[in-house]
DODRENVEX-157103 format. One line per field, with one value per residue (C-alpha): residue number from 1; x, y, z. Coordinates in steps of 0.05 Angstrom, whole numbers, plus 5000, padded with zeros to 4 digits. Layout:
BEGIN
k	(NUM, ...)
x	(X, ...)
y	(Y, ...)
z	(Z, ...)
//
This chain:
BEGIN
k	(1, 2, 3, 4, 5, 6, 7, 8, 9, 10, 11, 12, 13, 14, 15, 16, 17, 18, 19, 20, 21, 22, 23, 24, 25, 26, 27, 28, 29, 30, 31, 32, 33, 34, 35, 36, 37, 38, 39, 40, 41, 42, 43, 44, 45, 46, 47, 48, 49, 50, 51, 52, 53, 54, 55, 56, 57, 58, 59, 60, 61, 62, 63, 64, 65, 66, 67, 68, 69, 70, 71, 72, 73, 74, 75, 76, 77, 78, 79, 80, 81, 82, 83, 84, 85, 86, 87, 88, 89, 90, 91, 92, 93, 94, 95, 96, 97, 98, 99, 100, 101, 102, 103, 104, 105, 106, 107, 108, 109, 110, 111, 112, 113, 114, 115, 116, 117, 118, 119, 120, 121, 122, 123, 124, 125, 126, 127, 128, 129, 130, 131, 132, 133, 134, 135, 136, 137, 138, 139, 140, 141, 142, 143, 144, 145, 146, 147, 148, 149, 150, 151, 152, 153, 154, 155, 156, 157, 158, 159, 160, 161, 162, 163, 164, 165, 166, 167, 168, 169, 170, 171, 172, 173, 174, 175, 176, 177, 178, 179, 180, 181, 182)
x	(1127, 1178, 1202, 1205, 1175, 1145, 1109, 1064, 1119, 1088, 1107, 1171, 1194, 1269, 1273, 1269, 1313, 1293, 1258, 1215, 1194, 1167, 1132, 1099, 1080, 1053, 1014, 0942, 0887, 0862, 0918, 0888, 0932, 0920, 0983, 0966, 0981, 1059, 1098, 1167, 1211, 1281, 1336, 1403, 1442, 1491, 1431, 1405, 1424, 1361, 1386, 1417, 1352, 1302, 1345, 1361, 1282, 1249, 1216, 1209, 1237, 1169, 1151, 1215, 1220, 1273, 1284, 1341, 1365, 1373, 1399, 1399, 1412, 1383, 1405, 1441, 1396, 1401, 1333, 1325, 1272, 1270, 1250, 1215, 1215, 1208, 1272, 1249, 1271, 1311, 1294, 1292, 1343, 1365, 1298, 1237, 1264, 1314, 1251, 1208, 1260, 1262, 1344, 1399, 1423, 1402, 1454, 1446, 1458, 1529, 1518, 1548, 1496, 1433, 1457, 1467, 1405, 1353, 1378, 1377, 1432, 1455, 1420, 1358, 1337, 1262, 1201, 1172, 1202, 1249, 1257, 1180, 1218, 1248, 1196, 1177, 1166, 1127, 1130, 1055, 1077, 1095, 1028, 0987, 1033, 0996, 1041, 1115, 1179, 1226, 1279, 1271, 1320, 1368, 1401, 1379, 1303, 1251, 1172, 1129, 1064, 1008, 1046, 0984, 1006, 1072, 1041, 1000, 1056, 1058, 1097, 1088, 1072, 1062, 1087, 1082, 1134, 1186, 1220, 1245, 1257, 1317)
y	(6868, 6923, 6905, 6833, 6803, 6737, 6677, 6615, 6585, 6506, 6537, 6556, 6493, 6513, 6569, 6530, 6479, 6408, 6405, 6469, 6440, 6378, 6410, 6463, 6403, 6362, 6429, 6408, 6430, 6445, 6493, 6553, 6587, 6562, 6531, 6592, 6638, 6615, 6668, 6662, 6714, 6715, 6749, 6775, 6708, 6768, 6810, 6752, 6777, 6816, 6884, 6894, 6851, 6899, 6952, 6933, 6908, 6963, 6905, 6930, 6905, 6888, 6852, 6799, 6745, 6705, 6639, 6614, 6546, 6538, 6464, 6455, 6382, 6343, 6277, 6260, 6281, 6335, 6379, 6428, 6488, 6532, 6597, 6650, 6721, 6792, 6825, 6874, 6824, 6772, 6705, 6693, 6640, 6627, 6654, 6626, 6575, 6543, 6528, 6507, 6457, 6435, 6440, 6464, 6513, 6529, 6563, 6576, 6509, 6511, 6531, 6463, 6422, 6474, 6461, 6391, 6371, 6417, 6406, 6491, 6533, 6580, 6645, 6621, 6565, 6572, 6532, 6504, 6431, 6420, 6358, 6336, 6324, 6392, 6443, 6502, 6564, 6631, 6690, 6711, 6782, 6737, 6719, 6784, 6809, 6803, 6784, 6770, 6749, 6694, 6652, 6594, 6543, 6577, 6647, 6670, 6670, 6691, 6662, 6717, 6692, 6708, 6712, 6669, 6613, 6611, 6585, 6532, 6496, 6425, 6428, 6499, 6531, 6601, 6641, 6700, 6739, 6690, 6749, 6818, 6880, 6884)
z	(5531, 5508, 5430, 5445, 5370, 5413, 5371, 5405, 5437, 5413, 5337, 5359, 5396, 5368, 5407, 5474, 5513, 5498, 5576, 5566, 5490, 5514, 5576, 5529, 5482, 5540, 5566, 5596, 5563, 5629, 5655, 5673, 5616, 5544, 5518, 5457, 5517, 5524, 5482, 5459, 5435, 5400, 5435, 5426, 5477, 5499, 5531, 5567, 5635, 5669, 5674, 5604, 5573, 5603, 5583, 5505, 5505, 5537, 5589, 5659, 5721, 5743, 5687, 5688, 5723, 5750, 5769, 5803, 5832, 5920, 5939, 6009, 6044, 6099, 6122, 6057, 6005, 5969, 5951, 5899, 5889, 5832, 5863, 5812, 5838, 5811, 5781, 5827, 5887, 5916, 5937, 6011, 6010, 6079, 6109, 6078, 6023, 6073, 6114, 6065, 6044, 6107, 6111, 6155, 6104, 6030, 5981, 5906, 5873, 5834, 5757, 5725, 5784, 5752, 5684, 5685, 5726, 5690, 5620, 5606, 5596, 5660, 5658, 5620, 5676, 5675, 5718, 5659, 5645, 5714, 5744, 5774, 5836, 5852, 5894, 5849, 5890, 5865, 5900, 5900, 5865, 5813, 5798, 5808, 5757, 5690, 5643, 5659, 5622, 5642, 5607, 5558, 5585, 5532, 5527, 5459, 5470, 5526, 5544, 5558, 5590, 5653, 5713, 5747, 5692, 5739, 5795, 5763, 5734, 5761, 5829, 5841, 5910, 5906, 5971, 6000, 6016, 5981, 5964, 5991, 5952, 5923)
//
């Protein structure tokens, strides 16, 4: 995990958005991860952008995650799926997640509609704690990787944890070939 300097994230509930706290407080004791197993890690909010995090961190490509916000729309309503792919990649957007939201056309939801909706800041949305109605999709890379970092909800820290802990969040579908190399 490069120099990250990464705590339980349940003692360090102040370095996560209000959404991700109260889903890592509300953690099952029979997720297939022990809640002990959620990391958290401080971070410079400047270097919160993938490539100059893994770079000022020493974290590889492979090992971060990302997790970004597609809204597509079908007969009025608008559905949302968090999509959580290797830095290495790039979510299938308008091949796989467009179909697997079952709409016309997905796009990346606009930043103030991811912000407001998930309750995290832009640039550290993460799966743990969105809405229980949006689709959570994993590419399966994901979680054969065996310990990955993604963002906290906020800019200034990361959660490192088992990449298989990704796609047993509540909601979550893990997929293969979500993503394409990037």
């Amino acid at each position: 995990m490069g120099t990250l300097k990464t705590e339980p994230a349940r003692t360090r509930l102040d370095l996560l958005a209000p959404p991700v706290a109260d889903a890592v407080q509300a953690w099952p004791d029979e997720a297939p991860v022990d809640v002990d197993g959620v990391l958290v890690a401080p971070i410079d909010a400047d270097l919160a952008d993938t490539a100059a995090f893994c770079e000022a961190y020493e974290v590889g490509l492979a090992e971060s995650a990302n997790c970004v916000v597609v809204a597509g729309r079908r007969g009025g309503e608008t559905r949302y799926a968090a999509c959580v792919v290797l830095a290495t990649t790039r979510a299938d957007v308008n091949g796989v997640v467009r179909r697997l939201l079952d709409v016309r056309k997905a796009s990346f939801a606009p930043m103030a509609e991811a912000v407001e909706l998930s309750g995290m800041e832009y640039g550290g949305i993460t799966p743990i704690g969105l809405p229980l109605d949006w689709s959570i999709l994993v590419d399966s890379r994901v979680i054969a990787t065996p310990h990955v970092i993604i963002g906290s909800g906020v800019r200034h820290s990361k959660i490192a944890l088992p990449g298989p802990a990704l796609g047993a969040l509540p909601g979550a579908r893990v997929v293969e070939d979500l993503a394409r190399p990037a």
